[in-house]
ROSE-4610 file (N, C-alpha, C; in Angstrom, 1 decimal, always signed):
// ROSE-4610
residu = [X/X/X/X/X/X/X/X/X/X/X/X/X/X/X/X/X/X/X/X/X/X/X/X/X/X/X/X/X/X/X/X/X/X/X/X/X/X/X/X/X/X/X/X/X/X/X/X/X/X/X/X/X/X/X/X/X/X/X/X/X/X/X/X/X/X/X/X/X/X/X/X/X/X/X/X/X/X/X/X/X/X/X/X/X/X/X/X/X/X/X/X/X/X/X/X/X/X/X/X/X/X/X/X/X/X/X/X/X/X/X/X/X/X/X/X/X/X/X/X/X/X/X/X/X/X/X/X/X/X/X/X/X/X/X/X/X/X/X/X/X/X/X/X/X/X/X/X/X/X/X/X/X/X/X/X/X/X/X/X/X/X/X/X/X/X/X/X/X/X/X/X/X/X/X/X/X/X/X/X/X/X/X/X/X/X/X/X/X/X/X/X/X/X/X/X/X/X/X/X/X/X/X/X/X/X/X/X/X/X/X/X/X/X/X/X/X/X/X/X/X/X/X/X/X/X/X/X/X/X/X/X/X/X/X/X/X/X/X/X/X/X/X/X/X/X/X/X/X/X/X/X/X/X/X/X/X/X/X/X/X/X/X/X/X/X/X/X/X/X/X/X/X/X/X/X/X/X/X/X/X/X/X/X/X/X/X/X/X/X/X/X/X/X/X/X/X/X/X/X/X/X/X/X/X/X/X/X/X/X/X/X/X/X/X/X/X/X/X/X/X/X/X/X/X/X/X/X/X/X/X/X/X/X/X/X/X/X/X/X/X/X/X/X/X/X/X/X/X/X/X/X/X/X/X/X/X/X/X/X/X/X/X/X/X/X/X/X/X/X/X/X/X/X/X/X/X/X/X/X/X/X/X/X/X/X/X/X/X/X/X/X/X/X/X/X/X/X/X/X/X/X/X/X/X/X/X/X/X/X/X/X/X/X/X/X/X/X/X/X/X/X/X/X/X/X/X/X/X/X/X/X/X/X/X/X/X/X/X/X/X/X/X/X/X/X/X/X/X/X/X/X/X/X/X/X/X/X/X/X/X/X/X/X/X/X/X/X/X/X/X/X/X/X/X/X/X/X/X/X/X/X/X/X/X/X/X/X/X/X/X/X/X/X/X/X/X/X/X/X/X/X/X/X/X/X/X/X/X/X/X/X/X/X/X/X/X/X/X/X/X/X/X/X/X/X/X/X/X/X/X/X/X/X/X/X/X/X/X/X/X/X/X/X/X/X/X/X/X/X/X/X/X/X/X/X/X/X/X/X/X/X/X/X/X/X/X/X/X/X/X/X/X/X/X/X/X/X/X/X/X/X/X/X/X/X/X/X/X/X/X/X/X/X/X/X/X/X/X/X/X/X/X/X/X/X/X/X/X/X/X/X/X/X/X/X/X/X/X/X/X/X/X/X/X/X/X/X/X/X/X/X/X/X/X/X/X/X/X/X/X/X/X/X/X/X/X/X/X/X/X/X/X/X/X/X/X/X/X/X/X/X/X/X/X/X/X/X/X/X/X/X/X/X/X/X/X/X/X/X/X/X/X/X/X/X/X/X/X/X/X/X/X/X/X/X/X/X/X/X/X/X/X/X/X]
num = [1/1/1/2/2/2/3/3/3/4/4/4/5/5/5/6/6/6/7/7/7/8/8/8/9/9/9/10/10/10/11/11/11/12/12/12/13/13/13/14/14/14/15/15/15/16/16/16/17/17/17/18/18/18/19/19/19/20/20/20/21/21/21/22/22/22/23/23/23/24/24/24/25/25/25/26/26/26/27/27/27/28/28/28/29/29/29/30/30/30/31/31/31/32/32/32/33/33/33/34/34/34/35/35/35/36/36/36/37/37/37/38/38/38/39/39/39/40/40/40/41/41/41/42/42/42/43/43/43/44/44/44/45/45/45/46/46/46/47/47/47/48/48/48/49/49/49/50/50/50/51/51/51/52/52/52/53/53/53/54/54/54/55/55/55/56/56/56/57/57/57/58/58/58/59/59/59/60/60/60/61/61/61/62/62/62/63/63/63/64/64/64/65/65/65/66/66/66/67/67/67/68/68/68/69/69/69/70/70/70/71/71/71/72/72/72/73/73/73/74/74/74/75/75/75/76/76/76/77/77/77/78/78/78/79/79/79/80/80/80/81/81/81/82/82/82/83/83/83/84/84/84/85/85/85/86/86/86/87/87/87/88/88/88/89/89/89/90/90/90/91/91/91/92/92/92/93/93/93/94/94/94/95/95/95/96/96/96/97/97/97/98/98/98/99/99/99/100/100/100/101/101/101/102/102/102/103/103/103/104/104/104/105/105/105/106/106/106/107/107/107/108/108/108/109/109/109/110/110/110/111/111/111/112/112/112/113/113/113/114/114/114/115/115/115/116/116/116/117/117/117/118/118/118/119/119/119/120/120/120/121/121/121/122/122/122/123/123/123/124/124/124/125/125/125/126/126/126/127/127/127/128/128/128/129/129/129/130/130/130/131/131/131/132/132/132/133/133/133/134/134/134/135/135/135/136/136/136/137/137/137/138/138/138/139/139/139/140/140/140/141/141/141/142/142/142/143/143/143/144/144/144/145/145/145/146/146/146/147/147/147/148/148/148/149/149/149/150/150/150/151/151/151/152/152/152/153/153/153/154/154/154/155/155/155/156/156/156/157/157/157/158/158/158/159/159/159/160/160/160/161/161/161/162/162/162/163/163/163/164/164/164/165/165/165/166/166/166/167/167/167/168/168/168/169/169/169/170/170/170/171/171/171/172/172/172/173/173/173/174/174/174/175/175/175/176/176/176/177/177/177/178/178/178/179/179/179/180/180/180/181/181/181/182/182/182/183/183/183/184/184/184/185/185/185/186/186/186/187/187/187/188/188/188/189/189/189/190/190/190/191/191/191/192/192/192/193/193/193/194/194/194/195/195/195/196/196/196/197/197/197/198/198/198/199/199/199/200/200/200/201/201/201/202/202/202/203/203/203/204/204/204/205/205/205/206/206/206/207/207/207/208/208/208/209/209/209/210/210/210/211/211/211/212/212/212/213/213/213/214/214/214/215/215/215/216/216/216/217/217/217/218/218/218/219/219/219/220/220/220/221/221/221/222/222/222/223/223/223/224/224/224/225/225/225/226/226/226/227/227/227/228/228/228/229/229/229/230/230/230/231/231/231/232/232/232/233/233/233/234/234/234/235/235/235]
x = [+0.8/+0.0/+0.9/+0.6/+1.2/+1.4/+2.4/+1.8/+1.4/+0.6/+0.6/+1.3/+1.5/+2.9/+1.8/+2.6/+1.9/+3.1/+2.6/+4.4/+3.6/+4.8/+4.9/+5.8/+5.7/+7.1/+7.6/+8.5/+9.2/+9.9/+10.1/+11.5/+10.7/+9.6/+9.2/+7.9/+7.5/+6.3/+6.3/+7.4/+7.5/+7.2/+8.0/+7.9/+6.3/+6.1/+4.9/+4.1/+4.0/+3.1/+3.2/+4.3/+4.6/+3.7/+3.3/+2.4/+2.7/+4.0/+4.3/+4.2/+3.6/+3.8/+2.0/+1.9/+0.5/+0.6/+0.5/+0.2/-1.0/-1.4/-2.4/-3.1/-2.0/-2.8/-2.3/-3.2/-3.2/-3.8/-3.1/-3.2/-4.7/-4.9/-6.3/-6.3/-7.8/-8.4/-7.5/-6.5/-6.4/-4.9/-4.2/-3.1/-2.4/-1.0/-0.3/+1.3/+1.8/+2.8/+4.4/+5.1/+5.8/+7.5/+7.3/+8.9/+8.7/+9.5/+10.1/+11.2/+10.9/+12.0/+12.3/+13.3/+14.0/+14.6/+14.1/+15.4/+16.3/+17.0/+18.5/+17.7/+16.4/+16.3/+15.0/+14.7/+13.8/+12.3/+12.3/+11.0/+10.5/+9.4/+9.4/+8.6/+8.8/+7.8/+7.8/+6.4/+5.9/+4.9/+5.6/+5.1/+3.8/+2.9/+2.1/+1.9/+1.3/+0.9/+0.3/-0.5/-1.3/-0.7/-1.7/-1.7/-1.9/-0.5/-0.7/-1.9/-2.6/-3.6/-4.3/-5.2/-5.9/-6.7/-7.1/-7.8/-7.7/-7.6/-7.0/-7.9/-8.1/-9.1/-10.0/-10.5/-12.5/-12.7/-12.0/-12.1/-10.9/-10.8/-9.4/-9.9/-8.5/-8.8/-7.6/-8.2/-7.2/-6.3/-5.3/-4.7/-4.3/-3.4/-2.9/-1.8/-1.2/+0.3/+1.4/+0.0/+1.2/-0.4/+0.3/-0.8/+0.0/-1.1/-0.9/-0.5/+0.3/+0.6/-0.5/-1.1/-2.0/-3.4/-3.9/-5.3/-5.3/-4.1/-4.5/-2.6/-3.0/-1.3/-1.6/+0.0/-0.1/-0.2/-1.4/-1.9/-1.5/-1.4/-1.3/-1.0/-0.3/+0.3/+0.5/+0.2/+0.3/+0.9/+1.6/+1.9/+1.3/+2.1/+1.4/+1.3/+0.3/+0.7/+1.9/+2.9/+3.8/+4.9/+4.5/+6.3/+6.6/+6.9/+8.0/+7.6/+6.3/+6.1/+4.7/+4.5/+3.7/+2.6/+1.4/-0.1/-0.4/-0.9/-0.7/-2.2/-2.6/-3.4/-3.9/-4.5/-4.4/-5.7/-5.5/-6.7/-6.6/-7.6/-7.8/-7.5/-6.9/-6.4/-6.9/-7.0/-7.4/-6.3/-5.4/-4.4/-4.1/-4.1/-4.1/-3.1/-2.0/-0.2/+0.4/+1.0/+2.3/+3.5/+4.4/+5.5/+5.9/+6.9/+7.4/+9.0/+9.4/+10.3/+11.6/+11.4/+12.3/+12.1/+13.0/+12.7/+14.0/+14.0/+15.1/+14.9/+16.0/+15.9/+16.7/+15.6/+16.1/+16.0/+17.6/+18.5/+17.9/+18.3/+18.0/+19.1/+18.4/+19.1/+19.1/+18.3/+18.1/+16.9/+16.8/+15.4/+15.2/+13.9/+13.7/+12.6/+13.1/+12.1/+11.8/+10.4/+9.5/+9.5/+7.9/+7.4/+7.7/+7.2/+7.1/+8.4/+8.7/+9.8/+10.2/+11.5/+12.0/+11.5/+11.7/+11.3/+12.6/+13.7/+14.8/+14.8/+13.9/+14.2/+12.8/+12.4/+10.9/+11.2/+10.2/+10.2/+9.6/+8.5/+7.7/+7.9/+6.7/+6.9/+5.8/+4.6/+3.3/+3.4/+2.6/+2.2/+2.7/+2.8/+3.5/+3.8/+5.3/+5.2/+5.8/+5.2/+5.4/+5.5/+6.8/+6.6/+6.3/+6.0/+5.4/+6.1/+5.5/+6.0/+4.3/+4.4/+3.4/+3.0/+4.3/+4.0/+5.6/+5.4/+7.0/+6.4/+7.6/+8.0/+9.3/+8.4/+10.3/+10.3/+12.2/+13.3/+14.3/+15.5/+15.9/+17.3/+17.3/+18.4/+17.6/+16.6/+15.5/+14.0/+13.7/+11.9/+12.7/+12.2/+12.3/+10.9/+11.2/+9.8/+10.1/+8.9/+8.9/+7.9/+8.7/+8.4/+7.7/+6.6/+6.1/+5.9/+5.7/+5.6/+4.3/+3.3/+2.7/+2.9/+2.1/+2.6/+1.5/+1.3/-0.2/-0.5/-1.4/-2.0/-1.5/-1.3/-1.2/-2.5/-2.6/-3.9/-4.7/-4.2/-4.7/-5.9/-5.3/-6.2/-7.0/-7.6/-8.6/-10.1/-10.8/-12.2/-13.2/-14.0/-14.3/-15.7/-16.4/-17.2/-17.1/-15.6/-14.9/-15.1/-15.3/-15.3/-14.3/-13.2/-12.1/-10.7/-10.0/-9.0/-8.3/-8.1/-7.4/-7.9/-8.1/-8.8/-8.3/-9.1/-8.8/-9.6/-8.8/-8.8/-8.9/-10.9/-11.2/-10.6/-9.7/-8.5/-7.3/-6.3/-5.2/-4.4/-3.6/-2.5/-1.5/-0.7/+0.0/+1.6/+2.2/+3.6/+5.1/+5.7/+6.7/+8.0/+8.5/+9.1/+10.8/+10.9/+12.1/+13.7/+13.9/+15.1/+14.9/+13.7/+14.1/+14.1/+13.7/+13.5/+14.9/+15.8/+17.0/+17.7/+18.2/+19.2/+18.3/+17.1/+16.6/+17.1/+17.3/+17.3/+18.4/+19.2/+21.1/+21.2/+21.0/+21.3/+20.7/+19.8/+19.2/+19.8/+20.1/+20.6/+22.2/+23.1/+24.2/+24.1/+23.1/+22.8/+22.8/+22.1/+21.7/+23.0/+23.9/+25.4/+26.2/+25.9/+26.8/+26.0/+24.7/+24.2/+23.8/+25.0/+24.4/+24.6/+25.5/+25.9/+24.2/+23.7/+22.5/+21.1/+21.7/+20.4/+20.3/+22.0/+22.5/+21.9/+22.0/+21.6/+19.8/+19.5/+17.7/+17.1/+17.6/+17.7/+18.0/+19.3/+19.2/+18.3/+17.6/+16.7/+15.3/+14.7/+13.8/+13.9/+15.3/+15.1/+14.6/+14.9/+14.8/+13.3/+12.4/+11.2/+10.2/+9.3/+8.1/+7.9/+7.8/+7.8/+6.1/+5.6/+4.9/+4.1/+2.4/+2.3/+2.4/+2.2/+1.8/+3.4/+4.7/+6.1/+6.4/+6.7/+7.8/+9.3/+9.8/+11.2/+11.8/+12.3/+13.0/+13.4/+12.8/+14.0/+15.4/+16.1/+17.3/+18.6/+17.7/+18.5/+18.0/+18.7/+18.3/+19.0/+17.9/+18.2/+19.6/+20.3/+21.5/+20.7/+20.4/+19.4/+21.1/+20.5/+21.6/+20.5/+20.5/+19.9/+20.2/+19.7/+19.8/+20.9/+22.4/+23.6/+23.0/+23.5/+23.4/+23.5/+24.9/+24.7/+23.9/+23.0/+22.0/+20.9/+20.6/+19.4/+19.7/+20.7/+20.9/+19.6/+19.0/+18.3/+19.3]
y = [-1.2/+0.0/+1.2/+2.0/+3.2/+4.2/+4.8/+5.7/+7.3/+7.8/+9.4/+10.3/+11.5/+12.4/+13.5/+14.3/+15.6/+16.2/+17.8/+18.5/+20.0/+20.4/+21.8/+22.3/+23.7/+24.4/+25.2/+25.4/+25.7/+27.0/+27.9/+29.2/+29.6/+30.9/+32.0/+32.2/+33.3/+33.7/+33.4/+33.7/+33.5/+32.0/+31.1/+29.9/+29.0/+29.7/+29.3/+29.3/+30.6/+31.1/+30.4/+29.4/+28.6/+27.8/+28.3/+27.2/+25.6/+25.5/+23.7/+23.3/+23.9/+22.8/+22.2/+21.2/+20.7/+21.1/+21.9/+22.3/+21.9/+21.6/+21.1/+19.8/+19.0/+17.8/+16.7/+15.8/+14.9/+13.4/+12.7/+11.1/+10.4/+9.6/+9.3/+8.2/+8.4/+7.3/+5.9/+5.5/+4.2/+4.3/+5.3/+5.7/+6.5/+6.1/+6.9/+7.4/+8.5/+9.2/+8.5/+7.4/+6.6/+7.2/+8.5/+8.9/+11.0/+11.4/+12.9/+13.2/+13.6/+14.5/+15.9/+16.6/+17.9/+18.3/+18.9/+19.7/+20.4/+20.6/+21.8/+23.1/+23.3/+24.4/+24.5/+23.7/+23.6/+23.5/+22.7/+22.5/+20.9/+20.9/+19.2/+18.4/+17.3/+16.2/+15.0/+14.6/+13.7/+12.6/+11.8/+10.1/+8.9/+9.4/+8.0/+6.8/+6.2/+4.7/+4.0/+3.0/+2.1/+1.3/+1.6/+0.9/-0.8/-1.5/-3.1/-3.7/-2.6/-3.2/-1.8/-2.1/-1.0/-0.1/+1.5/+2.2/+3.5/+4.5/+5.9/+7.3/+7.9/+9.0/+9.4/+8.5/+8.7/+10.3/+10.3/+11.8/+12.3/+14.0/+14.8/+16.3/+17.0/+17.9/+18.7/+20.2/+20.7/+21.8/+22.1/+23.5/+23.6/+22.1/+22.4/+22.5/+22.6/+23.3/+21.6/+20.5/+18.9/+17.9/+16.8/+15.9/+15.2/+14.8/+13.6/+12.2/+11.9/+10.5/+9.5/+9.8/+8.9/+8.9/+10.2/+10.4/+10.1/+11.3/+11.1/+11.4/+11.1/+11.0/+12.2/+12.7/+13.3/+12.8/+13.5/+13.4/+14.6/+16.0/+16.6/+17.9/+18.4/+19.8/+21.1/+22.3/+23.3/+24.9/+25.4/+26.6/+27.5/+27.8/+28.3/+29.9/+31.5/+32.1/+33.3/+32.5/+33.1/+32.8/+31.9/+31.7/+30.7/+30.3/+29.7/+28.4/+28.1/+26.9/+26.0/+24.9/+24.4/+24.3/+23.8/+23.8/+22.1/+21.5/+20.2/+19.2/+18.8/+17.8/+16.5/+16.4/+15.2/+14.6/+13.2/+12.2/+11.4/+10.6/+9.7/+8.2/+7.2/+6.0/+5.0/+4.0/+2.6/+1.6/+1.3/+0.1/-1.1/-2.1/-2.9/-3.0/-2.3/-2.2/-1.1/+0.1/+0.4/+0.4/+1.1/+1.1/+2.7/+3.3/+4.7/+4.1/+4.5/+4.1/+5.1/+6.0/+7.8/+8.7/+9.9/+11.1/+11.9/+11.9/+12.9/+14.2/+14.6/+16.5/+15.8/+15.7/+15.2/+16.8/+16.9/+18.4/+18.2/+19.9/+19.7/+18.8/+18.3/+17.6/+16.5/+15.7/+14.4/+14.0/+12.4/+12.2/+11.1/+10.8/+9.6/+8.7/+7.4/+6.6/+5.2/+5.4/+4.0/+2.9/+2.6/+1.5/+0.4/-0.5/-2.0/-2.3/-2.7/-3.3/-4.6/-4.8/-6.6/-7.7/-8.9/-9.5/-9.5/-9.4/-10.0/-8.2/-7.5/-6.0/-6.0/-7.1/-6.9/-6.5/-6.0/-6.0/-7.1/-7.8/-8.6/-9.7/-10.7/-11.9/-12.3/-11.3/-11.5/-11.3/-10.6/-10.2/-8.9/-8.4/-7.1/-6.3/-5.3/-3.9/-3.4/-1.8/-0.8/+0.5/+1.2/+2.2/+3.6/+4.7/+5.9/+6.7/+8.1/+9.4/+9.7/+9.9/+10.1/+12.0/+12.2/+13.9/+14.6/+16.5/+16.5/+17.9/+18.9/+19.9/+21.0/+21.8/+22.7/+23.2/+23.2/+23.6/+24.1/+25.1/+25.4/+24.1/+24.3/+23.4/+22.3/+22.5/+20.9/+20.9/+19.3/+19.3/+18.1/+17.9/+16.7/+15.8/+15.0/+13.7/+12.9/+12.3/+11.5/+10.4/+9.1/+7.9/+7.1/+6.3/+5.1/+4.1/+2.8/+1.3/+0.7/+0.5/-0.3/-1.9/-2.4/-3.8/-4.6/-4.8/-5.8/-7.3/-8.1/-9.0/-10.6/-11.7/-12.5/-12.4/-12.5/-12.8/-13.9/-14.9/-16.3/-15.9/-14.7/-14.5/-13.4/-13.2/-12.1/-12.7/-12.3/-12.8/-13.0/-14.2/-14.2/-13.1/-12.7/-12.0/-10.2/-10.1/-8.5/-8.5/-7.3/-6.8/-6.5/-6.0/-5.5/-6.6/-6.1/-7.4/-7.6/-6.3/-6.6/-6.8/-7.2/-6.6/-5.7/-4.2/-3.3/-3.2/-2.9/-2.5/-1.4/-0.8/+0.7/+1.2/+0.3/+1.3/+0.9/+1.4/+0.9/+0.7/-0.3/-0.3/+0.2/+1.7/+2.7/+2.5/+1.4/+1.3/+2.1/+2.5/+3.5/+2.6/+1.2/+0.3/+0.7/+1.9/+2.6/+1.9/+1.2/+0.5/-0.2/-1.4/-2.4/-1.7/-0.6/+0.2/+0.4/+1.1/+1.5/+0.3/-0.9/-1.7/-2.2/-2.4/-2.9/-1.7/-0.3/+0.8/+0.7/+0.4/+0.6/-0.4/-1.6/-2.9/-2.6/-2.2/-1.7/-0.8/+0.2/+1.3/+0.7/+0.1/-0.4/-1.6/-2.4/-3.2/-2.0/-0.8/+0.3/+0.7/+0.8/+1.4/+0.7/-1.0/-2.0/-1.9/-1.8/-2.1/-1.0/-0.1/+1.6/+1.6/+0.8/+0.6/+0.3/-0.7/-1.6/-0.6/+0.4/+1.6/+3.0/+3.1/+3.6/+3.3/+2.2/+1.8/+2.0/+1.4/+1.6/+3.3/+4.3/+5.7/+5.5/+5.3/+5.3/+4.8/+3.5/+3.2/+4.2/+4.7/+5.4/+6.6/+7.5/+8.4/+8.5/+7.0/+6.7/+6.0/+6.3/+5.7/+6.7/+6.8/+7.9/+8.8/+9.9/+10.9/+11.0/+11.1/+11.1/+12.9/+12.7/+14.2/+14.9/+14.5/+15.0/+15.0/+15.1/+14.9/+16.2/+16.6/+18.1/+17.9/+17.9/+18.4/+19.7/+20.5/+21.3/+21.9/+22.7/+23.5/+23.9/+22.9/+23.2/+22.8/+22.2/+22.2/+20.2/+19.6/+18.2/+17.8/+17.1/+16.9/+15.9/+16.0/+15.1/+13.9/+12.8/+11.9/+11.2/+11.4/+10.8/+10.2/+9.0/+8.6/+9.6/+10.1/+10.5/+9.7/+10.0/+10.1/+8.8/+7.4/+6.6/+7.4/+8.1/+8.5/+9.7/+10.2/+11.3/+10.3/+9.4/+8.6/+7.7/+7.4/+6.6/+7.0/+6.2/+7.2/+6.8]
z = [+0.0/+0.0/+0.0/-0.6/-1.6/+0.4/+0.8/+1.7/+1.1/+2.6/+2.1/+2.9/+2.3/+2.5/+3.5/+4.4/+4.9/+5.1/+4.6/+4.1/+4.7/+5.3/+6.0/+5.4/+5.2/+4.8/+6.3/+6.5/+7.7/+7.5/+6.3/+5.6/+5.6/+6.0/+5.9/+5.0/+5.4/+4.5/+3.0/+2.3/+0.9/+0.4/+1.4/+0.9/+1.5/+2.9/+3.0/+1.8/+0.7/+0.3/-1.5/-1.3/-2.7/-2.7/-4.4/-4.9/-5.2/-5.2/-5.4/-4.2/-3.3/-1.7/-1.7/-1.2/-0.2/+1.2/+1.8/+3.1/+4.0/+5.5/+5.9/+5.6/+4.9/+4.2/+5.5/+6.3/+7.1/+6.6/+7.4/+7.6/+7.5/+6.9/+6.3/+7.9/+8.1/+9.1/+9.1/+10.4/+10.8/+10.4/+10.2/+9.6/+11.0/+10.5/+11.7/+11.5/+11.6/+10.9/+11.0/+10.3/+10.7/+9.3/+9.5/+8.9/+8.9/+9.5/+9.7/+8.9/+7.9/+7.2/+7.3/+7.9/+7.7/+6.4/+5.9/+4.4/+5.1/+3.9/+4.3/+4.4/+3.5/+3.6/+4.8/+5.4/+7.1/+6.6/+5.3/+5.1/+5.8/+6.1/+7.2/+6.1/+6.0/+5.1/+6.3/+6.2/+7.5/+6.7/+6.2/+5.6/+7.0/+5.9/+6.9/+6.5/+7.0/+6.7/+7.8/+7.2/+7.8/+9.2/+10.3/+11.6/+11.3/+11.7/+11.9/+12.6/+14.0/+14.2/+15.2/+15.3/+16.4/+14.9/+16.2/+15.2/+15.5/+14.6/+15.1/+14.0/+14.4/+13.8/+14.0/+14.7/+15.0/+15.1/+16.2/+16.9/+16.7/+16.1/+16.1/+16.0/+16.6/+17.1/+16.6/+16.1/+15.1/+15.7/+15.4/+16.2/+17.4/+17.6/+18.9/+19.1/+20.6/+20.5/+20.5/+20.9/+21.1/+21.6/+21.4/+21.0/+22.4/+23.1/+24.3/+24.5/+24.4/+24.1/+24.7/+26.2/+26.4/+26.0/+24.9/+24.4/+22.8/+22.3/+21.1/+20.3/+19.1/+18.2/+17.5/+16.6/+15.7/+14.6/+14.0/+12.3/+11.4/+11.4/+10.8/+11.1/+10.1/+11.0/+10.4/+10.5/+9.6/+10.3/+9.7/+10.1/+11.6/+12.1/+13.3/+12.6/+13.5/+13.2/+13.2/+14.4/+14.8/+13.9/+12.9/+11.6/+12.8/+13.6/+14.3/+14.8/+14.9/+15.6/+14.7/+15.0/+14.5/+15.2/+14.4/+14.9/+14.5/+15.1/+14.9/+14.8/+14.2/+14.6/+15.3/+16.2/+16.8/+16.8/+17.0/+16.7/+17.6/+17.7/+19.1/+18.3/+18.9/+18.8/+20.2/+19.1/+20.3/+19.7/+20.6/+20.0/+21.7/+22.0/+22.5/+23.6/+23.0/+23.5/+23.1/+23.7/+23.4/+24.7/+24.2/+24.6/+24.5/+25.3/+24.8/+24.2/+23.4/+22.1/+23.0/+22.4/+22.4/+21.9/+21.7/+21.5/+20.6/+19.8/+19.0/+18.4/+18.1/+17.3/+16.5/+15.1/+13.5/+13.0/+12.4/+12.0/+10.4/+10.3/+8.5/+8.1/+6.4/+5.9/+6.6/+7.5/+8.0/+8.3/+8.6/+8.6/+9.9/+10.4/+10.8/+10.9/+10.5/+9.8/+11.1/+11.1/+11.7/+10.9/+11.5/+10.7/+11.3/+10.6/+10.7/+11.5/+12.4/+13.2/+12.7/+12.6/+11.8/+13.5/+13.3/+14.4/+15.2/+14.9/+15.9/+16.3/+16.5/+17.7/+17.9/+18.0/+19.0/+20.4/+20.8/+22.2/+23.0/+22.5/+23.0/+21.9/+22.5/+21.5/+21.1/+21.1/+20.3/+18.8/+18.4/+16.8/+16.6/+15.2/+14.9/+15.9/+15.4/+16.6/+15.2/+15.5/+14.5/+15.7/+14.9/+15.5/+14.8/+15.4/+14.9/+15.5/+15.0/+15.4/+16.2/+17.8/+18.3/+18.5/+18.5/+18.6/+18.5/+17.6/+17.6/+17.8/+17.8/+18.1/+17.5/+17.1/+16.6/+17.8/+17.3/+17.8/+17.6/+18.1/+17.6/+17.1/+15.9/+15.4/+14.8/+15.0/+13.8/+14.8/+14.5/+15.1/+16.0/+17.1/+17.6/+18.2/+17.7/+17.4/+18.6/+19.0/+20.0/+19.3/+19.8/+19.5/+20.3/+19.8/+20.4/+19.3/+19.8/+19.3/+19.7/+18.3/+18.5/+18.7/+19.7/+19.9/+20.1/+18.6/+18.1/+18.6/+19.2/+19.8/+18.5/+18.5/+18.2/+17.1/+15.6/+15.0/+15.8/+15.8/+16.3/+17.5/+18.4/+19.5/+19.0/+17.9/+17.5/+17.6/+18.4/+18.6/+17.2/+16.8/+15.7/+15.3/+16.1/+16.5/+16.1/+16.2/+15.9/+14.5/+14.3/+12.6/+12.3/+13.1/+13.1/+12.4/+11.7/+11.3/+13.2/+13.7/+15.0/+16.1/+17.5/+18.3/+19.4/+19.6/+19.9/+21.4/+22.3/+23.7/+24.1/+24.6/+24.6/+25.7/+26.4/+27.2/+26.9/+26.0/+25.5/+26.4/+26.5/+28.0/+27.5/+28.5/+27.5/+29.2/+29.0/+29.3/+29.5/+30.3/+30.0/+29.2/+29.8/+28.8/+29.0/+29.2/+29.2/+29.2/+30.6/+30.4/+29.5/+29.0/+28.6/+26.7/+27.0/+25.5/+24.9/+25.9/+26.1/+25.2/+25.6/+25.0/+24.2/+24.0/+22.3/+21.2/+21.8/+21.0/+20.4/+21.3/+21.2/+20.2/+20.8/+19.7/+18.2/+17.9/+16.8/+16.1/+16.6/+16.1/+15.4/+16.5/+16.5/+14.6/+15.0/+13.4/+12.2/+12.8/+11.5/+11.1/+11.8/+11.5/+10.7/+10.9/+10.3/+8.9/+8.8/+7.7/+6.5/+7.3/+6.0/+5.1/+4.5/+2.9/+2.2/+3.0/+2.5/+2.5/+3.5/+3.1/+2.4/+2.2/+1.4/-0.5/-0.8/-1.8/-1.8/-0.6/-0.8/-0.8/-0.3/-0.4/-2.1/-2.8/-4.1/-5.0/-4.4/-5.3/-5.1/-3.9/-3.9/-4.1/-4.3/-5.6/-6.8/-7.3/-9.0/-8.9/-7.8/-8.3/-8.6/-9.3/-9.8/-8.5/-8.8/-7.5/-7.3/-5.9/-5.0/-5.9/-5.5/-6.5/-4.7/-4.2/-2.5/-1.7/-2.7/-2.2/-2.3/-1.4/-1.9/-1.7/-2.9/-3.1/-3.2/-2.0/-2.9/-4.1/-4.7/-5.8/-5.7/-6.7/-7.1/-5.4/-4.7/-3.3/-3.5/-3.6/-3.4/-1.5/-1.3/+0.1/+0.7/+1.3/+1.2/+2.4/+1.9/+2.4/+3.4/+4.7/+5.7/+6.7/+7.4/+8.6/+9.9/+10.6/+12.0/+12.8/+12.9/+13.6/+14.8/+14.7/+16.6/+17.6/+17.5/+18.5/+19.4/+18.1/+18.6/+19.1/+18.5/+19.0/+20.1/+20.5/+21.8/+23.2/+23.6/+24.4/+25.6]
């Protein structure tokens, strides 16, 4: 499934006021914001995609200063009127499990990507974990995003009676996870380091694929696509 893009411009009135950007555009129902891009030139692009299980959107609420990690996520985000800060969208979510992941300040010219977690950096030993960007914030020097991990229920145990592909818990159990967060984080990160040649190449191949119409690229400034430094992400 194709994801969708939600793009802020971050440089000033002028560029706010460019016609090649999508501005205000948010995360379609059941969807949850799982990659933060910074440009060189401080424009933000914020990639969604589909929740492995649970349900998120029902209820959102527009123009706020930060979204709650225990009520609702961030979906979408638009110019504040002060130039300097963001206005944010949040939506209410029902998901079974999370965890609190971490928290970084992704600089221009860098990005940071979720999603679907491989199995050998699970946290648990049930069904899917995916992680997201639950809520972020500018700053000076970039935006820093804060992370949580969805941590989906075994299919096998999905009641046959639910309409739902997952089944969703109308009180989510919302965990701090912290130390044990800590060395899954390190070890992870630590594989991302051995393995940058291999993402290195996958960054090259998704340049060369048909560009997104909801993507904003820079003019004449191509982004120098680098993963977020280990050791900035160490929590």
């Amino acid at each position: 499934m194709k994801s969708a893009f939600v793009l802020i411009a971050l440089v000033g009135l002028a560029l706010a006021q460019s016609t090649d950007k999508i501005q205000g555009t948010h995360c379609a129902p059941n969807q949850v914001i799982n990659k933060i891009t910074v440009y060189d030139d401080g424009a933000i692009e914020a990639e969604c995609g589909p929740m492995p299980c649970g349900s998120a959107g029902q209820r959102c609420t527009e123009e706020q200063a930060s979204c709650k990690a225990d009520n609702d996520i961030f979906s979408g985000m638009k110019w504040a009127r002060n130039g300097q800060s963001l206005h944010l969208r949040c939506c209410s979510y029902n998901v079974d499990k999370k965890v609190y992941v971490g928290t970084d300040l992704v600089a221009p010219g860098e990005y940071y990507t979720g999603g679907h977690v491989s199995k050998k950096d699970y946290y648990g030993s049930s069904g899917a974990e995916y992680d997201f960007i639950s809520n972020i914030r500018t700053e000076q020097g970039g935006v820093r995003v804060w992370v949580h991990r969805i941590m989906c229920p075994l299919k096998g145990a999905v009641s046959a009676s639910h309409n739902a592909e997952f089944s969703v818990d109308a009180q989510p159990t919302i965990t701090d996870g912290r130390d044990f967060a800590f060395q899954k984080r390190r070890e992870y990160l630590l594989r991302q380091m051995a393995n940058r040649d291999a993402e290195t190449e996958s960054v090259a191949r998704e340049e060369v694929a048909p560009v997104n119409p909801l993507q904003y690229r820079p003019n004449r400034r191509r982004m120098h696509d680098a993963p977020v430094p280990a050791s900035a992400r160490l929590l």
